[in-house]
C-alpha positions as CSV (number, residue, x, y, z in Angstrom):
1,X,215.1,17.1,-149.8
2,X,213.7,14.0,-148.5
3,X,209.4,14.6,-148.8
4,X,208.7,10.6,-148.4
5,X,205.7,9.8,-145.7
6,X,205.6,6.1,-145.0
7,X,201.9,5.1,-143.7
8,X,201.3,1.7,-142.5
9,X,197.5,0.2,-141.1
10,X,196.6,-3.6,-141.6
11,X,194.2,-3.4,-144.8
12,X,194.1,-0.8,-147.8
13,X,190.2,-0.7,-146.7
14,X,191.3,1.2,-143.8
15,X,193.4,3.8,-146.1
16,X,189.9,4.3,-148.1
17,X,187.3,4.3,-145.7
18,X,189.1,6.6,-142.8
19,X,192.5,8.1,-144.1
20,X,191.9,9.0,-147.5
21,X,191.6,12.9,-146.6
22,X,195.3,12.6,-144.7
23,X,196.6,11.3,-147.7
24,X,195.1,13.6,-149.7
25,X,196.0,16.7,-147.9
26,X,200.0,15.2,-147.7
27,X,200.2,14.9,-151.9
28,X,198.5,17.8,-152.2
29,X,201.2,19.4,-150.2
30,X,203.8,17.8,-152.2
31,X,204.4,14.8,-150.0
32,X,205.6,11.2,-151.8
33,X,203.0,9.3,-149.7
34,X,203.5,5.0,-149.5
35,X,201.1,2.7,-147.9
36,X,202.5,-0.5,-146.6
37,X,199.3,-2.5,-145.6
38,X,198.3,-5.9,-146.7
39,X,196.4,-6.4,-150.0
40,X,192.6,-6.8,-150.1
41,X,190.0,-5.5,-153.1
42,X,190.3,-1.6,-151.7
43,X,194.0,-1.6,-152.7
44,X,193.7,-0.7,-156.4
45,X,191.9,2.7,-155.1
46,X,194.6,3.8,-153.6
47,X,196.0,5.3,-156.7
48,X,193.1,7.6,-156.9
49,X,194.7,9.2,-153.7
50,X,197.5,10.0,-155.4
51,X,199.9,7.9,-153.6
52,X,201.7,4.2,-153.6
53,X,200.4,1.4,-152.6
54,X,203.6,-1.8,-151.6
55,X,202.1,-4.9,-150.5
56,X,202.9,-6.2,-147.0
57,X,201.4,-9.3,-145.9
58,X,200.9,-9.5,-142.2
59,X,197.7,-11.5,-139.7
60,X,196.1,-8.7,-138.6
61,X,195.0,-11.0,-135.7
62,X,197.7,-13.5,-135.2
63,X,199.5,-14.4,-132.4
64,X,202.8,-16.1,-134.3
65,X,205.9,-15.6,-133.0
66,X,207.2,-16.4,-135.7
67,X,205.4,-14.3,-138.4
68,X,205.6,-11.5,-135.8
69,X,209.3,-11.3,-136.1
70,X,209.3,-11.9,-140.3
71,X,206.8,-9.0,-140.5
72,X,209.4,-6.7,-137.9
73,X,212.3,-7.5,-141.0
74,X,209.7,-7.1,-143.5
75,X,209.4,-3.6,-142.5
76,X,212.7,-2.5,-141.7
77,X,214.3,-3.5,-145.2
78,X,211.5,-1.5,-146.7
79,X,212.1,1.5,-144.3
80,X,215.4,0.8,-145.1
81,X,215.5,1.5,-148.6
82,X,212.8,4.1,-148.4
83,X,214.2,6.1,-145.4
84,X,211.0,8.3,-145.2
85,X,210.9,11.4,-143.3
86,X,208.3,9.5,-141.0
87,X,206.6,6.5,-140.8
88,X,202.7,6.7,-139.7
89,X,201.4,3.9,-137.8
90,X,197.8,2.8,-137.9
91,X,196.4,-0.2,-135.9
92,X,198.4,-2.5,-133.4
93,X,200.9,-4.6,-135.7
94,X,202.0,-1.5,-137.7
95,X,202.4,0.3,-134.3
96,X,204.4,-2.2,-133.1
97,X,206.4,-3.8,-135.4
98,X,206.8,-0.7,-138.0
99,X,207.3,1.5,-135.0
100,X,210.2,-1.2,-134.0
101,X,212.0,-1.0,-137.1
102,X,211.4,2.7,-137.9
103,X,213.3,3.2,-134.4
104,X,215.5,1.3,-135.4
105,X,216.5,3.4,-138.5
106,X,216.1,6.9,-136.9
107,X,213.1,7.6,-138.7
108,X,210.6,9.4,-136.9
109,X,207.1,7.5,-135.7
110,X,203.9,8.7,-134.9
111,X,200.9,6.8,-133.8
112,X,198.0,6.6,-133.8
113,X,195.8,4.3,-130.9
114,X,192.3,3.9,-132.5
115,X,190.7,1.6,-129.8
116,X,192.6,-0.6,-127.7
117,X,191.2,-4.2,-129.3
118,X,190.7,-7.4,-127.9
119,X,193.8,-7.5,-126.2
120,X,193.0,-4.9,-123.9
121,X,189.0,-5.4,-123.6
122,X,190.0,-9.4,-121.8
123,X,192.5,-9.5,-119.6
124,X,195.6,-12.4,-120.3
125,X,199.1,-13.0,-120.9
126,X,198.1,-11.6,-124.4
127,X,196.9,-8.7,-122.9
128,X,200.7,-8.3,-120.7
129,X,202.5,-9.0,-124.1
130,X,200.5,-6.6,-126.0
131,X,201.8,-3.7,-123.5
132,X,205.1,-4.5,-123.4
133,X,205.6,-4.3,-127.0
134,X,203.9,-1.2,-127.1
135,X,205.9,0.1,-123.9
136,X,208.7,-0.6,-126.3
137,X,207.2,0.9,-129.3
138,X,206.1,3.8,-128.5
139,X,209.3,4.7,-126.1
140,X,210.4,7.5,-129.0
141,X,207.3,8.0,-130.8
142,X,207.4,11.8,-131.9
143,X,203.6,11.5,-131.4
144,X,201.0,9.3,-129.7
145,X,197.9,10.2,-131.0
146,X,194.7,8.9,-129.1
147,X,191.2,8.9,-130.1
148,X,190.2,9.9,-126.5
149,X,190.9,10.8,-123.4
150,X,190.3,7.4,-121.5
151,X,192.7,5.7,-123.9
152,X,195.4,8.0,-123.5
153,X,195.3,8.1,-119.6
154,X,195.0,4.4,-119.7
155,X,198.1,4.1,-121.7
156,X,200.1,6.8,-119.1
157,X,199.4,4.9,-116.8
158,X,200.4,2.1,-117.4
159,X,203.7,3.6,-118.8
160,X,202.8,3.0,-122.3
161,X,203.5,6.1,-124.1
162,X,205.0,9.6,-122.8
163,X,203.0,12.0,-121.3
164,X,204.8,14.9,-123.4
165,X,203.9,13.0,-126.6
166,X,200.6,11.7,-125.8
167,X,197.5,13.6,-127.3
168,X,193.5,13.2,-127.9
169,X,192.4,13.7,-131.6
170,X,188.9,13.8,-132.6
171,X,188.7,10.3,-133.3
172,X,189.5,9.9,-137.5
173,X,187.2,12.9,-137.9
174,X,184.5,12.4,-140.8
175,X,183.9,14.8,-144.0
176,X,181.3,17.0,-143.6
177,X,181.1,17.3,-147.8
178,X,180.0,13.4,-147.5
179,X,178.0,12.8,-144.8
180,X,175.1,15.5,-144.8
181,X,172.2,15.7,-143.2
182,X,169.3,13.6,-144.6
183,X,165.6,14.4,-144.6
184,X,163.9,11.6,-142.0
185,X,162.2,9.0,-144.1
186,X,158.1,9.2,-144.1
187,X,157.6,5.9,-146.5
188,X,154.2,4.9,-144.9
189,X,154.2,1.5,-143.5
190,X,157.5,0.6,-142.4
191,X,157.6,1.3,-138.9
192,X,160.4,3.0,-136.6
193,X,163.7,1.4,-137.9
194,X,167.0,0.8,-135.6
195,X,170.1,0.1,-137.1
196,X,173.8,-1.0,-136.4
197,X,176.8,-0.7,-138.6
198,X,179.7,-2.4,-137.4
199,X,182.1,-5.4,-137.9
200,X,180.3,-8.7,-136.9
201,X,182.3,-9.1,-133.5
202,X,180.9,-9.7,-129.6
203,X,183.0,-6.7,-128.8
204,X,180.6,-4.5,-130.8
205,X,177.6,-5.5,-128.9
206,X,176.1,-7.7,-131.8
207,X,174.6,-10.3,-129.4
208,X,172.9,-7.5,-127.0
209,X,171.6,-6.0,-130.1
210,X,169.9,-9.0,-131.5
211,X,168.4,-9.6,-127.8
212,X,167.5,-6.5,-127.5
213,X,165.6,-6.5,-130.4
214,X,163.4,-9.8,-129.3
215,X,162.8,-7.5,-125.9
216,X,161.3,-4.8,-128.1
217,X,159.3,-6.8,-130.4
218,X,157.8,-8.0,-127.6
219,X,156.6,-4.7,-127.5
220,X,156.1,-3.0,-129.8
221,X,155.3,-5.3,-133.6
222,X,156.1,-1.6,-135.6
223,X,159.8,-1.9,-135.4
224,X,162.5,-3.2,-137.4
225,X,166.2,-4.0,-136.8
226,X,169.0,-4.3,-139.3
227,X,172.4,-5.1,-138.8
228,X,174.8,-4.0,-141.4
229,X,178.4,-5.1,-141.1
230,X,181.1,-7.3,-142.6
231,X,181.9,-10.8,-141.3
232,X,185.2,-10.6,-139.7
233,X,185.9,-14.8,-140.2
234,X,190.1,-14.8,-138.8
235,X,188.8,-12.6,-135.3
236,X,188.5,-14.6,-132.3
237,X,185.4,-12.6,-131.5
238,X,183.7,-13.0,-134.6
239,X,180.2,-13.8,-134.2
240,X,179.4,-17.1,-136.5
241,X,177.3,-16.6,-139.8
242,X,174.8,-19.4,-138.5
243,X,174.1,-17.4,-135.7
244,X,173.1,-14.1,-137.6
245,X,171.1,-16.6,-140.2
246,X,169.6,-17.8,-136.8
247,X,168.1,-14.5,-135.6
248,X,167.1,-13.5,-139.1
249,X,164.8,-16.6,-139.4
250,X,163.5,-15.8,-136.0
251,X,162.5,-12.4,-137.5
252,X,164.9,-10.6,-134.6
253,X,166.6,-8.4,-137.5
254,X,167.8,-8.4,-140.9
255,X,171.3,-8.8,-141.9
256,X,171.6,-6.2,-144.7
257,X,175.1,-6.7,-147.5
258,X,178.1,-5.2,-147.3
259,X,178.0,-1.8,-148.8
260,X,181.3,0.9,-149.7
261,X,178.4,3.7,-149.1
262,X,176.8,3.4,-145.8
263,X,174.7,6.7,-146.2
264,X,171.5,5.3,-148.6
265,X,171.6,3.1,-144.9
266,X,171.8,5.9,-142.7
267,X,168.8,7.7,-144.5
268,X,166.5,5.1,-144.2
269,X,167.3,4.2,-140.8
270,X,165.4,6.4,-137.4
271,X,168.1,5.6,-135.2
272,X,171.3,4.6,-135.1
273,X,172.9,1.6,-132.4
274,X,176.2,0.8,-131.3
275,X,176.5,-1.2,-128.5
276,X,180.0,-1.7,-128.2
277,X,182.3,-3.0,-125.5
278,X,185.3,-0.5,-126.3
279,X,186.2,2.2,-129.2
280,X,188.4,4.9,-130.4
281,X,185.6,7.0,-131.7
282,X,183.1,5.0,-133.3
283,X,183.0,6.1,-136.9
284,X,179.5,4.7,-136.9
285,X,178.7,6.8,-135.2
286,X,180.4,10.0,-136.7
287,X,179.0,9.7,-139.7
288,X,175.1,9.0,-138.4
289,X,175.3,12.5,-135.7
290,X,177.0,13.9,-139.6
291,X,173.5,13.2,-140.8
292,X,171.7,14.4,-138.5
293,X,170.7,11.1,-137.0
294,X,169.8,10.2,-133.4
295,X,172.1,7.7,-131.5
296,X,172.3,4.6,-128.6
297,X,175.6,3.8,-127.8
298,X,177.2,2.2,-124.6
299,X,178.7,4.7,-121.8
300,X,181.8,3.7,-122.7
301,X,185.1,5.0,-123.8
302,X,184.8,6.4,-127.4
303,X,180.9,6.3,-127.5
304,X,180.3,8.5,-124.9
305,X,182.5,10.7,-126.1
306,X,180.1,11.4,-129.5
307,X,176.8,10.7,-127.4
308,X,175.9,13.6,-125.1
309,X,173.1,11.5,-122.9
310,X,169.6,13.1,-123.9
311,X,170.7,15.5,-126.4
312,X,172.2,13.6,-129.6
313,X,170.9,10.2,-128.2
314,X,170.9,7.9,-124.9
315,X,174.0,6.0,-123.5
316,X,172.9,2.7,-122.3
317,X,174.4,0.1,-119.8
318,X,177.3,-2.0,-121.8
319,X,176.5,-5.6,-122.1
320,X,173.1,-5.0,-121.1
321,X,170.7,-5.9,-123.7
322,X,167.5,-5.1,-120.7
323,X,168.9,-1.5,-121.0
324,X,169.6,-1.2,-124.5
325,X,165.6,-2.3,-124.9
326,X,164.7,0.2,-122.4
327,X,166.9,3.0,-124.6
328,X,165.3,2.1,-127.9
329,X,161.7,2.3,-126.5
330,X,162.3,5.2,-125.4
331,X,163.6,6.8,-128.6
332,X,161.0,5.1,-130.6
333,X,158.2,6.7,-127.8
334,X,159.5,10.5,-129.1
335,X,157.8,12.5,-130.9
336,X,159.3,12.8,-134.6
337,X,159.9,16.8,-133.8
338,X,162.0,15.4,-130.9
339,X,163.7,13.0,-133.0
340,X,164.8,15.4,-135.3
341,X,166.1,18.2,-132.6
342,X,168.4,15.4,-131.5
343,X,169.9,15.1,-135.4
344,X,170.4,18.7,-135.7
345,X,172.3,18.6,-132.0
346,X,174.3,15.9,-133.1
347,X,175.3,17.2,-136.7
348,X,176.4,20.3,-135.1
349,X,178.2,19.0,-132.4
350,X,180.3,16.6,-135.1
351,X,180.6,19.7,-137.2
352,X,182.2,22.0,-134.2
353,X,184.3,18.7,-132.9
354,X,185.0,16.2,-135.1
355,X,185.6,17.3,-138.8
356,X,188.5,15.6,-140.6
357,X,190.3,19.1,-141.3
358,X,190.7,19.6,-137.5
359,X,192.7,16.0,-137.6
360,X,194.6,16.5,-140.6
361,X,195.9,19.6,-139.6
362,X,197.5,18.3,-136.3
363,X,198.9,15.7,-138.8
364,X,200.6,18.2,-140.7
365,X,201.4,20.2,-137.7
366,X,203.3,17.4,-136.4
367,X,205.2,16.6,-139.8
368,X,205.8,20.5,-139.9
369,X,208.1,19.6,-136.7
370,X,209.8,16.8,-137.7
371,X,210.6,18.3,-141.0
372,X,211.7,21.4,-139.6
373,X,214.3,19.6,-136.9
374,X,215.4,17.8,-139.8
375,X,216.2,21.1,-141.5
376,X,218.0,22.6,-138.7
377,X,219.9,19.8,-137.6
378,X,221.0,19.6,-141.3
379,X,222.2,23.4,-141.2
380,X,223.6,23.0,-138.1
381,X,226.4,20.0,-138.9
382,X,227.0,22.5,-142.2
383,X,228.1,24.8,-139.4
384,X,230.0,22.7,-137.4
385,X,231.8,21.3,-140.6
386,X,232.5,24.7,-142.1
387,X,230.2,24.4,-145.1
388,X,228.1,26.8,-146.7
């Protein structure tokens, strides 16, 4: 019986830092899991997950004709000689372009739309190719998984995806084992402490962040800002290393190293920011309501949809940095008791919504049905042939 799950995203980092319980939960269920991605330092964990890793190059940001179509063959002759049971499809190339080829091959698809990227956020003749490929992509996907509810009717809309196969998950869910709540921080001397953990893109809010900041230390000389997050070089909207160097020697913030454990982080931080454009479901955000810490996010898609204005945290204006300022005075004016109510809110509501078992089991749910049409299809033409 054929038990082989192809899953395909554009770095092994992504495997690691939000699939890694899917992939556990398919071995463990006797599953012969593959990961097509391309090859970065995270890919030698992937063994620990007890599955393969194959190496396949692809721009996860390139706009190539050319290397568009050689990474659409790339993946069908590997699909081809794997012929999984299904092929999972993680971020926009493998979506596309695995999704193609696994189409292609019969080989069921389903997807997974995780924020809608930059070629949805700004309007273009990118943006009008990027939804045709997915109109033809997705076209027989067994599953269209979204990471909320604005995404999904965004992509009905506009035809994308079929209404009959289109569904909200609770973003990439987050373990509950890992991210715990933390005791608040009393070192004396520090002051209140705002932090955002995020790529180093526009799109995330980066630049409203650091002028926000200047706003509140205009105001108040007790707080701090950090800024923890990987230089994404090769993205269009990447913002440039001279500019964060800028606003650390203006004393705005403090550009803290890339870490694999974001928690130490979480723990010493008062308040969590995220003043993106555009997400999914922020993971960011997942994990700091996880541990029990108070939020500012943008009412936007995905954010608001973790930040429940007043309770967990305030929603601010998106590219506003006035009303980001306003939202971290605010938060930093509560008392800590009131602080601390708005953890526990949050941890609970990320507990009752958004824990990674709920999303791996609609995973398995869904591979349940494929492998069980494949079953009775296969007993079926035994039938019609006359074979026991």
């Amino acid at each position: 019986m054929n038990r082989k799950i192809v899953i395909s995203v554009n770095t092994a980092w992504n495997i690691c830092n939000f699939r890694s319980g899917l992939v556990r939960a398919l071995v463990e269920r006797g599953y012969d899991v593959m990961v097509l991605a391309r090859s970065d330092e995270y890919a030698c964990r992937l063994a620990a997950l007890g599955c393969r890793f194959k190496l396949l190059s692809m721009e996860a940001n390139g706009t190539s004709p050319g290397r568009d179509l050689a990474l659409l063959v790339k993946y069908r002759r590997v699909l081809q000689s794997l012929r999984p049971l299904a092929f999972l499809g993680y971020t926009i190339k493998p979506n596309v372009y695995g999704s193609i080829a696994a189409n292609g091959l019969q080989i069921p698809v389903i997807n997974n739309i995780a924020g809608l990227g930059t070629g949805f956020l700004h309007g273009s003749l990118l943006s009008c190719l990027v939804k045709r490929l997915y109109r033809h992509a997705l076209r027989r996907s067994r599953r269209v998984f979204f990471q909320n509810a604005d995404d999904r009717r965004l992509f009905l809309d506009a035809g994308l995806a079929r209404e009959q196969v289109a569904e909200v998950l609770p973003g990439s869910g987050i373990d509950l084992g890992h991210f715990q709540p933390a005791p608040r921080s009393v070192a004396g001397g520090r002051g209140f402490r705002f932090l955002l953990v995020g790529r180093l893109l526009k799109d995330k809010g980066v630049e409203e962040f650091a002028a926000a900041a200047e706003i509140v230390l205009r105001q108040r000389a007790d707080v701090s800002f950090q800024l923890l997050g990987a230089a994404d070089p090769d993205n269009p909207n990447a913002i440039p290393a001279e500019r964060i160097r800028c606003w650390e020697d203006r004393g705005l913030l403090r550009h803290l190293a890339r870490t694999d454990d974001v928690r130490p982080y979480l723990a010493e931080a008062d308040c969590i920011v995220l003043p993106s454009y555009r997400e999914g479901v922020p993971h960011s955000l997942l994990e700091a309501a996880a541990m029990a810490r108070p939020i500012i996010a943008t009412d936007v898609a995905g954010c608001r949809d973790v930040v429940d204005d007043g309770r967990n945290g305030f929603l601010c204006q998106a590219r506003s940095a006035a009303d980001l300022a306003d939202k971290m005075l605010r938060m930093a004016a509560l008392a800590p008791w009131q602080r601390d109510l708005m953890g526990e809110y949050g941890h609970a509501k990320v507990a009752a919504q958004f824990d990674v078992n709920i999303v791996i089991a609609r995973y398995l749910d869904a591979i349940d049905e494929i492998e069980s049409g494949r079953q009775q299809a296969r007993v079926l033409g035994m039938d019609a042939g006359g074979v026991a």
